[in-house]
C-alpha positions as CSV (number, residue, x, y, z in Angstrom):
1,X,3.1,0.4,-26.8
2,X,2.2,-2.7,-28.6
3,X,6.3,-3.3,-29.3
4,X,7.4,-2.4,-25.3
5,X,4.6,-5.3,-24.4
6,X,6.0,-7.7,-26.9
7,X,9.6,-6.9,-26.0
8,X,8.6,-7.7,-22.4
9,X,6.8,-11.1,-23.4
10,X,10.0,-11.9,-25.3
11,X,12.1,-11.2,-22.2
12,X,9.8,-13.1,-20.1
13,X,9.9,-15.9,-22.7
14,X,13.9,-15.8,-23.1
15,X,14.2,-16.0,-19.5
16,X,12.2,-19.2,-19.3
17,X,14.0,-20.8,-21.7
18,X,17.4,-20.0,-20.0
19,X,16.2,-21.1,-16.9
20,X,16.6,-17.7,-15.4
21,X,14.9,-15.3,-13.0
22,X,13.6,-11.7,-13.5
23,X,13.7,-9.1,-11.3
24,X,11.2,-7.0,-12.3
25,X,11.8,-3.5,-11.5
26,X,9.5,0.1,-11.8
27,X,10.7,3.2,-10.7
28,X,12.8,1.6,-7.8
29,X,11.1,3.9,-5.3
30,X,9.7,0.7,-3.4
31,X,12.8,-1.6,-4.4
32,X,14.1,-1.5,-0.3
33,X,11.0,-3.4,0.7
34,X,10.7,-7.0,1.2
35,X,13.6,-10.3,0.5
36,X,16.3,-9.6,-2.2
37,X,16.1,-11.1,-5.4
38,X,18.8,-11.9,-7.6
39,X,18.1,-12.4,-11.5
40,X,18.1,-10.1,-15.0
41,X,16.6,-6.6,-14.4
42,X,13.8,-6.1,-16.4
43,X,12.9,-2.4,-16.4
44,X,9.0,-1.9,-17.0
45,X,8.7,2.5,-16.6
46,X,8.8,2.4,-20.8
47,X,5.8,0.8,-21.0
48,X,3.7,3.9,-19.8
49,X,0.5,6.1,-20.2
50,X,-3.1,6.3,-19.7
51,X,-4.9,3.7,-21.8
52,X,-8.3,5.1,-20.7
53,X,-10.1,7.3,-18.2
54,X,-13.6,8.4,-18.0
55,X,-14.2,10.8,-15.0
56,X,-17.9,9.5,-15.3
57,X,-17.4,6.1,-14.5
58,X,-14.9,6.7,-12.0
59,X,-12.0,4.2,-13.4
60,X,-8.7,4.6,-15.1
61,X,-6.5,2.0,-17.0
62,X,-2.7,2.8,-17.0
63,X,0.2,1.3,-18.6
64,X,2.4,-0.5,-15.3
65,X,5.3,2.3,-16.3
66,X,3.1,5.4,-15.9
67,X,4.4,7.5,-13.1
68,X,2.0,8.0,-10.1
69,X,2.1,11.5,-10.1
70,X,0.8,11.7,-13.6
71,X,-2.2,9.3,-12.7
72,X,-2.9,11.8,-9.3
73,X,-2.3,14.9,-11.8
74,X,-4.9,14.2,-14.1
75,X,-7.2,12.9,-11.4
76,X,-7.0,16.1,-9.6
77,X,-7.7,17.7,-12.7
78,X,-11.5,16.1,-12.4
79,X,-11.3,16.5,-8.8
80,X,-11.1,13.3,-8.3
81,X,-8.6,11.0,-6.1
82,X,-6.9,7.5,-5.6
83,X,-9.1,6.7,-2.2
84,X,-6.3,4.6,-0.6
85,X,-4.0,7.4,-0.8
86,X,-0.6,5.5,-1.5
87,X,3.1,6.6,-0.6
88,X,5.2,7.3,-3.2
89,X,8.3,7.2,-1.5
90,X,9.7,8.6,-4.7
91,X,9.2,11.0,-7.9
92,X,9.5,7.6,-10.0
93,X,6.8,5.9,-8.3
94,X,4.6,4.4,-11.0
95,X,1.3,2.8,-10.7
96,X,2.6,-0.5,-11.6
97,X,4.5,-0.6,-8.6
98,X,2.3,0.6,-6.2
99,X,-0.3,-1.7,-7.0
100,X,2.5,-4.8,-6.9
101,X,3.3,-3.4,-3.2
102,X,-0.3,-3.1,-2.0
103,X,0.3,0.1,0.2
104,X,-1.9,2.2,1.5
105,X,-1.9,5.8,3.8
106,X,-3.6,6.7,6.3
107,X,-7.2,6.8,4.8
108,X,-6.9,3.2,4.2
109,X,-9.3,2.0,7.6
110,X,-12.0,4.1,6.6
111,X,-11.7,4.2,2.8
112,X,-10.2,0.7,1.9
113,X,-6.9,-0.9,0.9
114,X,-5.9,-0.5,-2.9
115,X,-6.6,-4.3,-3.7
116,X,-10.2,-2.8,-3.0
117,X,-10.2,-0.2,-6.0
118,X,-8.7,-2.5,-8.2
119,X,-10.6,-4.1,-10.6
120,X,-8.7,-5.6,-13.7
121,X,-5.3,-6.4,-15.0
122,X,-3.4,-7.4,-17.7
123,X,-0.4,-9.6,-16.8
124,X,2.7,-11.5,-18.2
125,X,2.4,-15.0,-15.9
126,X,6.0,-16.7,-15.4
127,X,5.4,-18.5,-18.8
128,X,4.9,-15.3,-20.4
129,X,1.4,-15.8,-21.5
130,X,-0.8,-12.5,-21.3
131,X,-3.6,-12.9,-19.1
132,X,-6.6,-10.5,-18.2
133,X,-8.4,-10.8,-15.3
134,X,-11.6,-8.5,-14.0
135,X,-12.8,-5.8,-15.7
136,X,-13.5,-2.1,-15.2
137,X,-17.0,-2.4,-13.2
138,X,-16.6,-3.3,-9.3
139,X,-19.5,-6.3,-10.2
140,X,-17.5,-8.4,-12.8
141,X,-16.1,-11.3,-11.3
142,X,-17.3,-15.0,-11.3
143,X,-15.4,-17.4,-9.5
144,X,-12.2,-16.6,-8.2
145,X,-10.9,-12.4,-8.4
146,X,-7.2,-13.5,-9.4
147,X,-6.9,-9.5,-10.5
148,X,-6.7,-8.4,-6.7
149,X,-4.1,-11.3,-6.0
150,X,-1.7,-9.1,-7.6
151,X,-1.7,-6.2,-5.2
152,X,0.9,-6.9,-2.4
153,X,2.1,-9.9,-4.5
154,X,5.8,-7.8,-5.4
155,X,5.7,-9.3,-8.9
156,X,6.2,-12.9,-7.6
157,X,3.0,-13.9,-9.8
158,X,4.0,-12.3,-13.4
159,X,4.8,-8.9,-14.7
160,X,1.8,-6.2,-14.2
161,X,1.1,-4.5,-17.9
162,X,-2.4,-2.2,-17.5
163,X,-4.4,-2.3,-13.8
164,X,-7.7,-0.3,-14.2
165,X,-8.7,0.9,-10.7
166,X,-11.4,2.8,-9.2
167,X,-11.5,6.5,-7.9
168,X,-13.4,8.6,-5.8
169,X,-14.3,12.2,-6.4
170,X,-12.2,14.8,-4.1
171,X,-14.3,15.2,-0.7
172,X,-16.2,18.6,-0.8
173,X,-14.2,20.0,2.7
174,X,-11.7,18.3,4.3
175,X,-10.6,19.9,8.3
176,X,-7.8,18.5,10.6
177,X,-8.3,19.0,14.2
178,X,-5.3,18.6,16.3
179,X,-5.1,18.4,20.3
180,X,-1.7,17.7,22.7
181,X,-2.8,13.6,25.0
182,X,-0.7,11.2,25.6
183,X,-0.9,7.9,23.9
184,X,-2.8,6.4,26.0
185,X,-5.4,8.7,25.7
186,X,-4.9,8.9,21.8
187,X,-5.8,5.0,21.8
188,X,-9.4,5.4,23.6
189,X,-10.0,8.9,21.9
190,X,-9.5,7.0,18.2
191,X,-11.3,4.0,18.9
192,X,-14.7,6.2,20.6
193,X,-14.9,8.1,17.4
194,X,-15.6,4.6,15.5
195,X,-18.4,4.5,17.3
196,X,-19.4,7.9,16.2
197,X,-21.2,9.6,13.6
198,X,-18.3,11.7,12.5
199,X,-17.1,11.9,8.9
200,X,-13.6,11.1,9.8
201,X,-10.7,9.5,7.1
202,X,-7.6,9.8,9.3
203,X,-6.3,9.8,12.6
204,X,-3.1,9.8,13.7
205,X,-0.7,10.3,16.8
206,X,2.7,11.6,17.0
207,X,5.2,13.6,19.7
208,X,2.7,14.3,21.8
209,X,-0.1,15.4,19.1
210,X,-3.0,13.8,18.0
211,X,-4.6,14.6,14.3
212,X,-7.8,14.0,13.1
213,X,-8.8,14.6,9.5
214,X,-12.5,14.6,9.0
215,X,-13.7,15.1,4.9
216,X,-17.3,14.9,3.9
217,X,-20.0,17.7,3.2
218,X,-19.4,21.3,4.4
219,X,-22.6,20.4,6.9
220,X,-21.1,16.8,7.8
221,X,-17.7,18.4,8.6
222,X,-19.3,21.8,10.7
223,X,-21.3,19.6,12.8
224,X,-18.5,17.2,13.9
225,X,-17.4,18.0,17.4
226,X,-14.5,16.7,18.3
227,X,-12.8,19.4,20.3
228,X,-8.9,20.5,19.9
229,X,-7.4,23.0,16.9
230,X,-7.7,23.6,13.1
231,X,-4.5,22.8,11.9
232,X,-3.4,25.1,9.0
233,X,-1.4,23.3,6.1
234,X,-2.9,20.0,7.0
235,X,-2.4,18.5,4.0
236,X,1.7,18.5,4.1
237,X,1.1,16.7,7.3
238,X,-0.6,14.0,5.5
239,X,1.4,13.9,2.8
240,X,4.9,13.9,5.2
241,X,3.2,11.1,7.1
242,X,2.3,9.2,4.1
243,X,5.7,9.7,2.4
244,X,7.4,9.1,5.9
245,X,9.3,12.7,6.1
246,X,8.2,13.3,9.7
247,X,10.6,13.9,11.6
248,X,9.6,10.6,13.5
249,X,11.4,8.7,10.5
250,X,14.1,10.2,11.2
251,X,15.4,8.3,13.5
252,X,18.4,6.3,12.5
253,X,17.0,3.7,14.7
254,X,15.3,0.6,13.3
255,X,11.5,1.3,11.9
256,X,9.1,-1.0,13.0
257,X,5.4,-1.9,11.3
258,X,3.3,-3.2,14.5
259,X,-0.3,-3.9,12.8
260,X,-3.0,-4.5,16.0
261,X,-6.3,-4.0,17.0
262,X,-7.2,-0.1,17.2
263,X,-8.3,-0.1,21.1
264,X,-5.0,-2.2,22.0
265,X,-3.3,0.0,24.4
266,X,0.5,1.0,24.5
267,X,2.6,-2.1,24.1
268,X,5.2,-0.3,26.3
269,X,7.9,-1.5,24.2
270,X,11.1,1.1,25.3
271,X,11.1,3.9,22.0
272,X,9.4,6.2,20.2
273,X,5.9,5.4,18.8
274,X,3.8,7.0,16.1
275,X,0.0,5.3,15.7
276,X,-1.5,5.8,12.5
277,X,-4.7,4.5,10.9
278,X,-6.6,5.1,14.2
279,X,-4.2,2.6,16.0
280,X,-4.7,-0.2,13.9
281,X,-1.4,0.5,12.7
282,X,2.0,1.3,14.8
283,X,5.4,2.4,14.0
284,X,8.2,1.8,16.6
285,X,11.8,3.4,16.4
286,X,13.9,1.7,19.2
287,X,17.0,-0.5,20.0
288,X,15.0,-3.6,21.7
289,X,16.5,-6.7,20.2
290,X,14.1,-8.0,17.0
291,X,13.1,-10.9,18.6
292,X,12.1,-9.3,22.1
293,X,9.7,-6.9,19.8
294,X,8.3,-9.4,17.9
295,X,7.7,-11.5,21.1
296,X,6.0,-8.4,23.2
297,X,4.0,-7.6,20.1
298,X,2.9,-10.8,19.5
299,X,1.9,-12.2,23.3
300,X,-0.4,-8.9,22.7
301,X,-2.1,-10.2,19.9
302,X,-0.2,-7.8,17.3
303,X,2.3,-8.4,14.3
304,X,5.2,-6.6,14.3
305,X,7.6,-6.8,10.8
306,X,10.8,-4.6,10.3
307,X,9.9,-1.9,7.7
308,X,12.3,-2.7,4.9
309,X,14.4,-5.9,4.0
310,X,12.5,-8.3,6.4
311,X,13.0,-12.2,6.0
312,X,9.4,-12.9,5.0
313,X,6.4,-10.3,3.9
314,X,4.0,-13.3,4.7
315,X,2.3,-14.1,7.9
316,X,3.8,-16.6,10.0
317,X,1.1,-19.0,10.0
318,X,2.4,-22.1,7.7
319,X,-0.8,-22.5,6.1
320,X,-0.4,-18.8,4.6
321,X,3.0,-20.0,3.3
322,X,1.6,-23.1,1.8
323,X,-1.0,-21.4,-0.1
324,X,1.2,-18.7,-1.3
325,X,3.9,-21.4,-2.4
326,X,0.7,-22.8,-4.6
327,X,-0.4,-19.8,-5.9
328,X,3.3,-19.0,-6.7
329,X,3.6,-22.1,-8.4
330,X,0.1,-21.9,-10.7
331,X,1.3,-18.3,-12.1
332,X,5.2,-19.2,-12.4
333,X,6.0,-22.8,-11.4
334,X,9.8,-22.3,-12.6
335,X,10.2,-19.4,-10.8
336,X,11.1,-16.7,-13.3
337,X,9.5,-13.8,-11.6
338,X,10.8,-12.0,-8.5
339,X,11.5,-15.1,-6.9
340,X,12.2,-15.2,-3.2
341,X,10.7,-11.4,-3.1
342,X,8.2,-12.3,-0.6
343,X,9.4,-15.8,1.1
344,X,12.3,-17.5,0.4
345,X,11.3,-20.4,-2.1
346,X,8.1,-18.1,-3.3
């Protein structure tokens, strides 16, 4: 894999000299997110495999190529898992890419995001110098950790070659619960179990039902009471959630991401809703003009994005921008990778 790297560096390193832009590309499952870019393609998947895993430590370093499912197939093999549970919205999803988009499913309030689990990378910078950052211990950074700047950066900062991340063994029982409230009721019965000593690592509403995932011990899950019915095949609800297959996405309507606080109750925005990550995180499928939503969301305290080619990825606050532009610049200041992805200019 020694050539594919160097072929990349020299792609990187052409491209500079041209004056051109990159856009960096992985399986493609995740290409619909986030500004378009225009520049070369530069395909990454043949730069692929597990450089090293050791079910001990709990880490794995992979190749930015190497197909997710590969990484979750040899995990489960150990019985272990990736603990932010990403989407894969794909069979072509690769690592690579799901680390450069930063998402995260529905165990991400309880477990963590996957910036969290990451802890080193190799990189390609915009002037197509290799650069390592962290390690493959969770204690191994002094000074800044420029590794987790690259999850949710969409390539703008360089082209990902290994990430070493962190994993978590496979919970010892895992039971959904499921019980018919509106969402009103879904709201205050989400945010009372965070007060609660219940093992739970997902909760969700949707048409009518609310789902509550609790994983720990067999003892930690049999004493949770939290009322309502085992669901049986729980996991392909997860997993259609996740992957966004519910009948919920659907919808040929616009798909909304309204990120608030958990107890916020219903923004009574006309549509359909579906709250996810205990409420902290909404989607919305209605015809409301974009600016009414974002202005509803917003007087409420919440942040509301369109789920797919949206203007900006980047919080509205100008300071946010600023530093992203600067960050932007130290990595690539002649904009060769994935410019424009996240903000236009960045």
């Amino acid at each position: 894999m020694a050539d594919c790297e160097s072929m990349l560096q020299d792609r990187v390193l052409d491209a500079l000299a041209g004056k051109r832009s990159l856009e960096i590309r992985g399986g493609g499952t995740k290409h619909f997110l986030g500004r378009r870019t225009e520049g070369e393609i530069l395909e990454v998947c043949a730069h692929a495999g597990i450089v090293d895993y050791d079910p001990k430590e709990l880490v794995f370093t992979a190749r930015c190529g190497t197909r997710l499912s590969e990484i979750e197939a040899v995990l489960s093999s150990e019985n272990q898992m990736l603990p932010f549970e990403p989407p894969h919205f794909g069979e072509n999803a690769t690592i690579g890419g799901t680390i450069a988009c930063g998402l995260s499913g529905p165990r991400r309030p309880w477990a963590g995001a996957a910036r969290d689990y990451l802890l080193g990378v190799k990189i390609l910078n915009g002037m197509g110098e290799l650069l390592h950052f962290g390690g493959k211990v969770m204690k191994n950074v002094a000074g800044f950790d420029c590794a987790r700047l690259m999850a949710g950066a969409y390539g703008t900062l360089g082209v990902l070659l290994e990430t070493s991340v962190k994993v978590l063994p496979v919970p010892a029982h895992t039971v959904t619960r499921v019980m018919e409230c509106s969402e009103e009721q879904a709201v205050h019965f989400m945010s009372a179990l965070l007060s609660k000593p219940v093992p739970v690592d997902g909760a969700a509403w949707c048409e009518g039902l609310l789902h509550v995932r609790l994983s720990g011990s067999f003892d930690a899950v049999g004493h949770a009471r939290i009322g309502g019915e085992e669901l049986r095949d729980a996991d392909r609800f997860w997993r259609d959630l996740c992957e966004q297959r519910l009948g919920f996405f659907r919808d040929e309507r616009p798909l909304w991401r309204v990120v608030s606080r958990p107890a916020q109750q219903p923004f009574r925005i006309p549509g359909n809703w579906l709250l996810d990550w205990g409420g902290a995180l909404r989607w919305l499928k209605c015809d409301v003009p974009e600016e009414e939503v974002r202005k509803l969301v917003s007087a409420r305290g919440g942040r509301a994005r369109l789920f797919g080619r949206e203007e900006s990825l980047l919080s509205d606050s100008p300071q946010v921008i600023e530093m992203s532009r600067r960050i932007k610049h130290a990595f690539d200041p002649h904009g060769i990778c994935n410019p424009g992805r996240m903000h236009r200019g960045i």
